[in-house]
N, C-alpha and C positions, 0 to 999 in steps of 0.2 A: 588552536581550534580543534585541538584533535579530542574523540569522545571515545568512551566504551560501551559498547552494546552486549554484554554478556557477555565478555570474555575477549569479544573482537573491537579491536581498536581501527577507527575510523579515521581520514585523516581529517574533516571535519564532518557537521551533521548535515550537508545537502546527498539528500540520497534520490536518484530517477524513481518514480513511482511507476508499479505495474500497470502494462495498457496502453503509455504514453511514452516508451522510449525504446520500443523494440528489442532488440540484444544488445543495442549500444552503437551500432556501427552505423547506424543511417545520422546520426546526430556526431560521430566527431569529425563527418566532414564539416561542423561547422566552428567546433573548439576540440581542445584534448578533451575527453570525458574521464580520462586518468583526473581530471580536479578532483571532479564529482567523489564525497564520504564512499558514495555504492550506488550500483544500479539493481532495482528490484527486476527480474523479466518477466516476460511477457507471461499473464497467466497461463500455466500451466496445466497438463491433465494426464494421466494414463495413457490413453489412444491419443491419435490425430482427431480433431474438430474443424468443420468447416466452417462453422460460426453460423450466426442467423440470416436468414435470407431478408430483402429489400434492404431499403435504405439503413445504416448504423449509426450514421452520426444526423446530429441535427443542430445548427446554431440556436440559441437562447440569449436573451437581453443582456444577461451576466453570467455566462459560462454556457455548457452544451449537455447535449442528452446523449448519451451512446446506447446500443443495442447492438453491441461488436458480438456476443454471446461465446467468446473464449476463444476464437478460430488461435490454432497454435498447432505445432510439427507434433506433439506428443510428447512423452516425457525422453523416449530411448532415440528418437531424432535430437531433441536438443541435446544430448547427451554425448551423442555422436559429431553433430555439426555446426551445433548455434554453441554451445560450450567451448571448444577451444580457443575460438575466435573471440569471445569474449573474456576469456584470461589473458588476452593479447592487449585488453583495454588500461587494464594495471590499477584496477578501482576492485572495492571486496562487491563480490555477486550472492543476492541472496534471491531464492529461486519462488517462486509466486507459485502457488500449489494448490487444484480445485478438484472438486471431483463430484460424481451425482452419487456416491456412497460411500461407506465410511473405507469400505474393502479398497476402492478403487482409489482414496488418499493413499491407504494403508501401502498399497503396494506401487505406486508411484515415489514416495516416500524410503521405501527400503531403495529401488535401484537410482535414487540422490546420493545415497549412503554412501556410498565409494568415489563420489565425486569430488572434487575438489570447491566445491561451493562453501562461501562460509555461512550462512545462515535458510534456513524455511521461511518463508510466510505463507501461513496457512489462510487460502480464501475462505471463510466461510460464508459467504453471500451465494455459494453456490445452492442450486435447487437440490433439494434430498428429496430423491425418486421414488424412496419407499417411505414417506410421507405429503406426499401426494404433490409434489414439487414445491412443499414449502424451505425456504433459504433452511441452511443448518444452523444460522447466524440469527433467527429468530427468537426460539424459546430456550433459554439458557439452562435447561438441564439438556437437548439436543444436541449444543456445544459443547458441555461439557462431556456429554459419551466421545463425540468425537474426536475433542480437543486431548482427552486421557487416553485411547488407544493409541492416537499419532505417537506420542511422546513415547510412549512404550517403544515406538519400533524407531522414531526417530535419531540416529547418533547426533545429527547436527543441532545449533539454536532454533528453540522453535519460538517463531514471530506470531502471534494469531492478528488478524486485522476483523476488526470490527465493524459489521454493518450501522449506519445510526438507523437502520428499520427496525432495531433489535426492541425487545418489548419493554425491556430496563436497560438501558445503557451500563447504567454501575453494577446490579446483577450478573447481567451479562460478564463484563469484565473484570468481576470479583471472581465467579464460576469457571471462567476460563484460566484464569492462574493456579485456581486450588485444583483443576486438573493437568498440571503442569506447564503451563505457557512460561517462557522465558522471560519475554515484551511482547507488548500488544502495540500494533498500529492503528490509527483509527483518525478520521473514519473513510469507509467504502461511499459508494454513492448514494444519491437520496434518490428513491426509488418517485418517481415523475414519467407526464406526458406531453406529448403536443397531439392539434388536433387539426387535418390539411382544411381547411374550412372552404376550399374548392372544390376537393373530391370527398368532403362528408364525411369523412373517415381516421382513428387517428397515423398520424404519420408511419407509426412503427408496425410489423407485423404483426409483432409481440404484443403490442397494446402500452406497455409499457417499457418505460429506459431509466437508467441510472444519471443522477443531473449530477456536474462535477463543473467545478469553476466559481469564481469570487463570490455566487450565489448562496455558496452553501456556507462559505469561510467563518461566520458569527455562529455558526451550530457546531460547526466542528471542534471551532477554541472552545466554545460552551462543554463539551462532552470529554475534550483531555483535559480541560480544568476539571473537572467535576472526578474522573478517572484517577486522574493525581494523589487525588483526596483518602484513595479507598484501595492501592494496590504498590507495591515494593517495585513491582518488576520496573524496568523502563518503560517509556510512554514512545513512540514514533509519531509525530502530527503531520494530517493530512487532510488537506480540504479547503484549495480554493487560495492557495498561498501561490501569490503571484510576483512578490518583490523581497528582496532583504528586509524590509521593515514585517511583513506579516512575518516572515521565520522567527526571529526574534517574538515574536509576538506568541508566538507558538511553545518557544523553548521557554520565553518568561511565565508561559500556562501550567508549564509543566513537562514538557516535550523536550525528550533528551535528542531528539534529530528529528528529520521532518523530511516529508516526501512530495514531490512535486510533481503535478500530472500536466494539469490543462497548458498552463501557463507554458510548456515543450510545444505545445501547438502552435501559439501564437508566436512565443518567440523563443527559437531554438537556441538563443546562447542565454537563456536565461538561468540555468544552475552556474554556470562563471560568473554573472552578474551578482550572483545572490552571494557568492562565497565571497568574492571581491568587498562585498557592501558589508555583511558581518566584519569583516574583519578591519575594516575601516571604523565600525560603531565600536568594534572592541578598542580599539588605539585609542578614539575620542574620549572614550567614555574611562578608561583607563583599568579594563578588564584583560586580565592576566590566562585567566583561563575560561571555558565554555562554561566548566560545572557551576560557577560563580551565577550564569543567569538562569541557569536551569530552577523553572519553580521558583524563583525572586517575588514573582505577581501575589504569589500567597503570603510573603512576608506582612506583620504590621509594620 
């Protein structure tokens, strides 16, 4: 089961997605999360954030809305405190990384550098302040400034995760490689609302939230299949993968490993679950190695 992600060997592809598994340690009261390929952290930012004010989360018919707006210790607290305890987990840590300017990537980004983290993921769904809070993850020559200065000062593997708000998905993620992305994750949330039809108003203060959950899962395989098609690097799938049958589902898309968010909600021993059930399809199916399903879906 074991994969390579640019150099780092994984010991399979189930990885915690950013958002939904903290540093690690609230979830292995419930299994080892040493199973777990890696856990992505909590997104991350330069300073401390206290995130968005009223309600963040909100249930939906198939998955949920969040409006968490990044609340996180900053980049030199986790660095300090949320980092060593998570080396203690014994899984590879790759560090989820946001910022409201390229500066403030830039330089959260250099004090990683000495870390012992093996890979970046670069948010770009964050707001860029000096375009008037629209995502960096939108118009893909944006990403691409962004995505090419990181890389300049980044030593470690740079991951970009993909918005599906983006205006070309494959643009996008053509753009983002030719300015050095390593792998691309994808995708982020789908930008949605709710609306309290008691107090007239909608739910969030923000007005809008990010939907994540089995909702979005037929757009997401849609967007790494389609990505597959058009880019060398690795692919990561994410979006609404809630059992061993959609992972597979994801890697047969094209998806060299895949990241889990919601489905930690619901049910907290769900990456042991997932790992356990791959590796029983690999037995059945009499699959010797992961690379074997990787992109299989495109064959004739």
């Amino acid at each position: 089961m074991k994969i390579d992600i640019n150099g780092i060997e994984f010991k399979n592809p189930i990885i915690a997605a950013s958002g939904t598994f903290g540093f690690g340690q609230e979830y292995n009261d419930f299994y080892s999360v040493s199973k777990l390929g890696g856990i992505c952290t909590k997104g991350l930012t330069l300073n401390p954030r206290d995130g968005n004010a009223g309600l963040r989360v909100f249930e939906t018919p198939s998955g949920m809305l969040n409006s968490v707006g990044l609340q996180n210790p900053g980049v030199e607290d986790f660095i300090k405190i949320e980092l060593p305890k998570m080396q203690e987990l014994n899984t590879n840590i790759i560090a989820n990384v946001g910022g409201a300017t390229i500066e403030e990537y830039e330089e959260a980004i250099e004090k990683l550098n000495s870390t012992d983290i093996q890979m970046v993921e670069l948010n770009i769904s964050c707001p860029n302040v000096k375009c008037g809070g629209m995502a960096f993850g939108i118009k893909s020559e944006v990403a691409y400034e962004v995505v090419s200065k990181v890389r300049k000062v980044s030593k470690k593997p740079l991951m970009v995760k993909l918005s599906p708000n983006a205006e070309n998905i494959l643009e996008m993620a053509y753009k983002c490689c030719e300015a050095g992305a390593d792998s691309l994750s994808l995708i982020n949330t789908v930008k949605g609302m709710a609306i309290d039809i008691k107090a007239k108003k909608p739910v969030f203060n923000n007005i809008f939230a990010g939907l994540s959950g089995p909702a979005i899962k037929p757009i997401a395989l849609r967007m790494v299949y389609e990505v597959y098609n058009i880019v060398k690097v690795p692919i990561i799938g994410l979006g609404g993968i809630m059992n061993w049958q959609d992972a597979i589902e994801f890697i047969m898309a094209g998806a060299t490993a895949v990241q889990i968010g919601t489905v930690n909600f619901i049910n907290p021993i769900a990456g042991k679950e997932m790992i356990e059930g791959i590796e029983e399809f690999m037995k059945n199916q009499g699959v010797k190695d992961m690379k074997e399903l990787i992109g299989i879906a495109h064959n004739d």
